[in-house]
VEXLUMSE-738111 format. One record per atom (N, C-alpha, C): residue number from 1; chain; x, y, z; residue in one letter. Coordinates in steps of 0.001 Angstrom, whole numbers. Each point is the difference from the previous one (the first is absolute). Layout:
<atoms>
+-----+-------+---------+---------+---------+------+
!  nr ! kette !      xx !      yy !      zz ! rest !
+-----+-------+---------+---------+---------+------+
! NUM !     A !       X !       Y !       Z !    A !
...
+-----+-------+---------+---------+---------+------+
</atoms>
This chain:
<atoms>
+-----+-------+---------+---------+---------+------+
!  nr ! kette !      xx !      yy !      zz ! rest !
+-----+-------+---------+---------+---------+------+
!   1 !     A !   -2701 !     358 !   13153 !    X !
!   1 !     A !    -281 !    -513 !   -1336 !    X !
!   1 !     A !   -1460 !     271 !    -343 !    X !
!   2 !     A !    -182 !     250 !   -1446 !    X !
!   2 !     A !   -1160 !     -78 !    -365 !    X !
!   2 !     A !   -1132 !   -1148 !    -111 !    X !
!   3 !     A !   -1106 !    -538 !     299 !    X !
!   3 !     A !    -593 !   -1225 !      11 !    X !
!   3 !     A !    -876 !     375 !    -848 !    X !
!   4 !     A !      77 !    -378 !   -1322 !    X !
!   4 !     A !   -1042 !    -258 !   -1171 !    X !
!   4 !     A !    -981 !   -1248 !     347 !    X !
!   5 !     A !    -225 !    -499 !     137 !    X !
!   5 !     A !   -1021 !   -1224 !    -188 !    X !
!   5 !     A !     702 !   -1588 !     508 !    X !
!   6 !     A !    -766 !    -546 !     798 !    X !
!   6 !     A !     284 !   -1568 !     102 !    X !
!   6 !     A !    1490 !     -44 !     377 !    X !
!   7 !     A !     529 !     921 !     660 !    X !
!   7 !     A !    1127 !    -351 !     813 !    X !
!   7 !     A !    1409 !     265 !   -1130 !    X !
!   8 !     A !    -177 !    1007 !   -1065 !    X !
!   8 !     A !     680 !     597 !    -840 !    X !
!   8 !     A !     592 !    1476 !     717 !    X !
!   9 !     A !    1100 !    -104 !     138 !    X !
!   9 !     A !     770 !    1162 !     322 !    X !
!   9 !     A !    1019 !     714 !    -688 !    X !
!  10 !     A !     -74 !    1158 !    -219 !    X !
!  10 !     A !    1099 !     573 !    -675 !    X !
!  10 !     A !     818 !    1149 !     751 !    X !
!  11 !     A !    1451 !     623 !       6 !    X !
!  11 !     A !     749 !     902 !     197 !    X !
!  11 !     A !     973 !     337 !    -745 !    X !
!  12 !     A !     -43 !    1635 !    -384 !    X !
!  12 !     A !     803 !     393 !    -488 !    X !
!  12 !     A !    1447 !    -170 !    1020 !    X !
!  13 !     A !    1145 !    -208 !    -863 !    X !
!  13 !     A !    1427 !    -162 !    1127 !    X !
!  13 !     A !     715 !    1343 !    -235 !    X !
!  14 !     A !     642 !     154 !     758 !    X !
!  14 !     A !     831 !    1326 !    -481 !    X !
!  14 !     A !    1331 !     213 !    -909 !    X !
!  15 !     A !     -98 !   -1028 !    -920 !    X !
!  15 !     A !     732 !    -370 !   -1167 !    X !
!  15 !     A !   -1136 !     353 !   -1467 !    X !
!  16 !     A !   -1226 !      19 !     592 !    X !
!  16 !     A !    -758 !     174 !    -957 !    X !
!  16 !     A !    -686 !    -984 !    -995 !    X !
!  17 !     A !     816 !   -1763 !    1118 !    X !
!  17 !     A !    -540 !    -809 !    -346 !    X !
!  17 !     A !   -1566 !    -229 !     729 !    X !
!  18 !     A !    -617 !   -1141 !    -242 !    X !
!  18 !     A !   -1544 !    -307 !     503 !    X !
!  18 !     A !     166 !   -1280 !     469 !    X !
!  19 !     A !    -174 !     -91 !    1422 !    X !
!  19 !     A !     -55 !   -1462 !     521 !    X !
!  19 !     A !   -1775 !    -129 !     151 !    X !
!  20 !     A !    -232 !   -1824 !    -445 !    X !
!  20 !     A !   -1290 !    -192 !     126 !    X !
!  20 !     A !     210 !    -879 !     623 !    X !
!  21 !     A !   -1659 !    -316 !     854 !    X !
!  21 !     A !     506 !   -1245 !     763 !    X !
!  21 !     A !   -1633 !    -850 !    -116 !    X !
!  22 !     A !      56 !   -1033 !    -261 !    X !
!  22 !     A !   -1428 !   -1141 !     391 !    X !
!  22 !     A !     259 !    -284 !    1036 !    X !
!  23 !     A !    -937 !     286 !    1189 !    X !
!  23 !     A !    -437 !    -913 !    1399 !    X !
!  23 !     A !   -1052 !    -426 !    -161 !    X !
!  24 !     A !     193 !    -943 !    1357 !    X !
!  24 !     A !   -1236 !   -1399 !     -34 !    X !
!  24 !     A !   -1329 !    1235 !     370 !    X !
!  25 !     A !      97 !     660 !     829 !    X !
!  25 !     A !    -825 !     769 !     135 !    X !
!  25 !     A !     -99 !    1687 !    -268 !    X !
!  26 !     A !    -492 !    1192 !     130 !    X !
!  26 !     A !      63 !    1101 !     122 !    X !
!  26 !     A !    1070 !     741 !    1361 !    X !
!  27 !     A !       9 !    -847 !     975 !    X !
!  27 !     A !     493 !     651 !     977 !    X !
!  27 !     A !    1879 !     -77 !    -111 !    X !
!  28 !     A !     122 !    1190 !     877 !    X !
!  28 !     A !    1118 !     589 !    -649 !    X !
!  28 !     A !    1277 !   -1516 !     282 !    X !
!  29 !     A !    -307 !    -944 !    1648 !    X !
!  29 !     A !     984 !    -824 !     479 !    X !
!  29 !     A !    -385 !   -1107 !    -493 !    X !
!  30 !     A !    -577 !    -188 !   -1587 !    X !
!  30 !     A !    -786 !   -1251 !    -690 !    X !
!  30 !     A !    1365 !   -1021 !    -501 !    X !
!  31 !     A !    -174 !    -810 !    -110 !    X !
!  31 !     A !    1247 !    -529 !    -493 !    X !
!  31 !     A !     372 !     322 !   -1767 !    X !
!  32 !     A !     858 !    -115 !    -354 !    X !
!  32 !     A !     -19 !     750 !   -1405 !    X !
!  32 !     A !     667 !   -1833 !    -685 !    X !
!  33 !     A !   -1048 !     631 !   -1594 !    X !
!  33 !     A !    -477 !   -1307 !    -354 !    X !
!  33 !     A !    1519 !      69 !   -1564 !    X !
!  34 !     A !    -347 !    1420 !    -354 !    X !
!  34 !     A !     828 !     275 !   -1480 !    X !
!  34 !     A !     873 !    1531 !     470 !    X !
!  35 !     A !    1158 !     598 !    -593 !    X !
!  35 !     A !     403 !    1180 !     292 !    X !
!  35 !     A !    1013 !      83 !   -1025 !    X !
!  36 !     A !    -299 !    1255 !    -663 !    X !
!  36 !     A !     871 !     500 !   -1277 !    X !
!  36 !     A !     296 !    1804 !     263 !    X !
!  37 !     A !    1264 !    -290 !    -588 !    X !
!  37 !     A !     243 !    1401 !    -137 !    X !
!  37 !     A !     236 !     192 !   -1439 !    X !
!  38 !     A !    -500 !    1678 !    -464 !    X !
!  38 !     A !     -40 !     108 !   -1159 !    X !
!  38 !     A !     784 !    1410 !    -306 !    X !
!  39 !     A !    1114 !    -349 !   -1025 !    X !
!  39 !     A !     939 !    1203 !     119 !    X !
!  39 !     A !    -947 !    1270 !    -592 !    X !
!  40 !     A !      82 !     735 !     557 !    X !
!  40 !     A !    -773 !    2101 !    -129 !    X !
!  40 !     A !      81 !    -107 !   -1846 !    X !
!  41 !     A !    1019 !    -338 !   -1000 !    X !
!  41 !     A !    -720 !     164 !   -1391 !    X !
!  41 !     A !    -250 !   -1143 !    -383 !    X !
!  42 !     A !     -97 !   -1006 !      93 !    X !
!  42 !     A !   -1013 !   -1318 !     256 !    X !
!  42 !     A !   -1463 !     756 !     153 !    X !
!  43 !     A !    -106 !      95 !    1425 !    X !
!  43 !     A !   -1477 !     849 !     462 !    X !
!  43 !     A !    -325 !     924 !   -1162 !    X !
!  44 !     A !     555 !     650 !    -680 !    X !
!  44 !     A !    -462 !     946 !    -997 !    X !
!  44 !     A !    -729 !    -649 !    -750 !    X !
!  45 !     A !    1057 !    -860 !    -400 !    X !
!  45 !     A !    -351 !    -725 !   -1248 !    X !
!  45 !     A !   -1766 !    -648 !     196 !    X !
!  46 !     A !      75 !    -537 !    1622 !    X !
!  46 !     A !   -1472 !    -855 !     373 !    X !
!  46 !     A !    -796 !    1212 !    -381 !    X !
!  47 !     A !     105 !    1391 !     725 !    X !
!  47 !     A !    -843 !    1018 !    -172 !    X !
!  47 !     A !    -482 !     399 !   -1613 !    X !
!  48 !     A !    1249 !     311 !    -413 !    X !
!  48 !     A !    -199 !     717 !   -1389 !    X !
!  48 !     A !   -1050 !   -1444 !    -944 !    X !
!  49 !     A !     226 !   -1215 !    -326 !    X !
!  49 !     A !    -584 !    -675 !    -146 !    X !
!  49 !     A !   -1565 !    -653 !      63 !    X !
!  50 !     A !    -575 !     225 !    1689 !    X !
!  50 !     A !    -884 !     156 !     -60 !    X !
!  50 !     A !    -740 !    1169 !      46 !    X !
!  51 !     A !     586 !    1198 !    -313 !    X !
!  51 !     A !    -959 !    1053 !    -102 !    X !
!  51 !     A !    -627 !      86 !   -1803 !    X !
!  52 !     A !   -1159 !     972 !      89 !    X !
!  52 !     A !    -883 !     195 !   -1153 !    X !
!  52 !     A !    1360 !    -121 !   -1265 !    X !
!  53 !     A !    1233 !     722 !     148 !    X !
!  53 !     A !     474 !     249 !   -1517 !    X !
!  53 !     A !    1111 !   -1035 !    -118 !    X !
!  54 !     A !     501 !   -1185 !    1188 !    X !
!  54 !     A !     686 !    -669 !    -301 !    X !
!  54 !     A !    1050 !     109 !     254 !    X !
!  55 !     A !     929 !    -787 !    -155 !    X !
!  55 !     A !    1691 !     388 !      12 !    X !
!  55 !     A !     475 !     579 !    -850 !    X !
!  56 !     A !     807 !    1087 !    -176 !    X !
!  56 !     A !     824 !     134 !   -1001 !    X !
!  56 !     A !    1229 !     931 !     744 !    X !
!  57 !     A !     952 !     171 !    -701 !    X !
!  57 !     A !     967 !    1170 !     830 !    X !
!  57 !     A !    -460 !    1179 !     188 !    X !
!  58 !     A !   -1116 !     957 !    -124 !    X !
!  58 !     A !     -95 !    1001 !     498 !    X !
!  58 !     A !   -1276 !    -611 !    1087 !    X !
!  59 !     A !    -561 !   -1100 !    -162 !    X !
!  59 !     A !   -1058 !    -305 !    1660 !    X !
!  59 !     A !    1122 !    -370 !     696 !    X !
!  60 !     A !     970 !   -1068 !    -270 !    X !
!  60 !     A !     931 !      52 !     913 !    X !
!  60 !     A !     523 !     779 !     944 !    X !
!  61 !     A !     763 !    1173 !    -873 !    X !
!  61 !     A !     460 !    1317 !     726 !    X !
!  61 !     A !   -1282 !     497 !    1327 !    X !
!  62 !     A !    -969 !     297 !    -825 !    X !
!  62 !     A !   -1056 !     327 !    1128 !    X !
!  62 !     A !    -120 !    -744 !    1197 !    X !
!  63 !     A !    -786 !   -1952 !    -288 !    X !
!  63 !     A !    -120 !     245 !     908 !    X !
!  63 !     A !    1970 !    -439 !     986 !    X !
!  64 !     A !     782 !     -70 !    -324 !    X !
!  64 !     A !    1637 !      36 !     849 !    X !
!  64 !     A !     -89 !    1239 !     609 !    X !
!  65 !     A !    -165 !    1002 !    -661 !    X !
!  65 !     A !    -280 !    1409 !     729 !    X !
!  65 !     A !   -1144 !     258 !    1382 !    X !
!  66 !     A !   -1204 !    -528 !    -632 !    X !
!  66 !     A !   -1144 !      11 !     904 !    X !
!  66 !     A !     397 !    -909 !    1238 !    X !
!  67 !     A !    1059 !   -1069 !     285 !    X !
!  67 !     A !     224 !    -617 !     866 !    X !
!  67 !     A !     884 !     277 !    1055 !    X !
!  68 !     A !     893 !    1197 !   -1174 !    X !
!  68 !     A !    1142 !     790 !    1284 !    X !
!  68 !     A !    1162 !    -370 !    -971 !    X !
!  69 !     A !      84 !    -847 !   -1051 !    X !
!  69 !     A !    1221 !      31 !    -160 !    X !
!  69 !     A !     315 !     692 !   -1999 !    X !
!  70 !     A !     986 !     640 !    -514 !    X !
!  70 !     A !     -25 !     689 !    -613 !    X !
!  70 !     A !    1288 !    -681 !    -824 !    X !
!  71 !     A !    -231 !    -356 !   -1577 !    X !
!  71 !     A !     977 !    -293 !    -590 !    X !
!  71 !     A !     -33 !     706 !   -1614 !    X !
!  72 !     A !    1359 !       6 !    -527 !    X !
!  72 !     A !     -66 !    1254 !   -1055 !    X !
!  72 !     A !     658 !    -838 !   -1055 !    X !
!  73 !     A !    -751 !     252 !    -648 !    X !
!  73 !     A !     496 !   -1194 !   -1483 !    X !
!  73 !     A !    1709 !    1061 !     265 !    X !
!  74 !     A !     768 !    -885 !    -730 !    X !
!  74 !     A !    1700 !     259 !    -202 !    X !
!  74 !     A !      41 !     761 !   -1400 !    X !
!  75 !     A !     734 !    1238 !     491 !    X !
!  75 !     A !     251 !     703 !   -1192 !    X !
!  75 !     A !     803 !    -675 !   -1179 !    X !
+-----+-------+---------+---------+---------+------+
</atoms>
């Protein structure tokens, strides 16, 4: 897992969802305090959102794409 700060962890899953986790501490056998999983266009949505241009359906697409996963508006 990734350790961002103060015992914040993140992993991509191979669904393309994002598990995060709060521990009491940084270390990896810390006891875990909070833990969410966040479905892969969920995560977009967090991404596309906080980037410079915002959410909309074409940041969406990007960043769903940029994460691995690829969806095509319906003809």
């Amino acid at each position: 897992m990734f350790h961002w700060n103060h015992g914040w962890f993140f992993r991509r899953l191979p669904n393309g969802s994002v598990h995060i986790q709060k521990r009491k501490t940084a270390h990896d056998n810390a006891e875990v305090e909070v833990e969410a999983t966040i479905p892969a266009a969920e995560w977009a949505s967090v991404v596309a959102a906080v980037s410079q241009w915002g959410e909309s359906g074409p940041t969406w697409q990007i960043a769903l794409a940029f994460h691995g996963e690829i969806h095509h508006d319906p003809v």
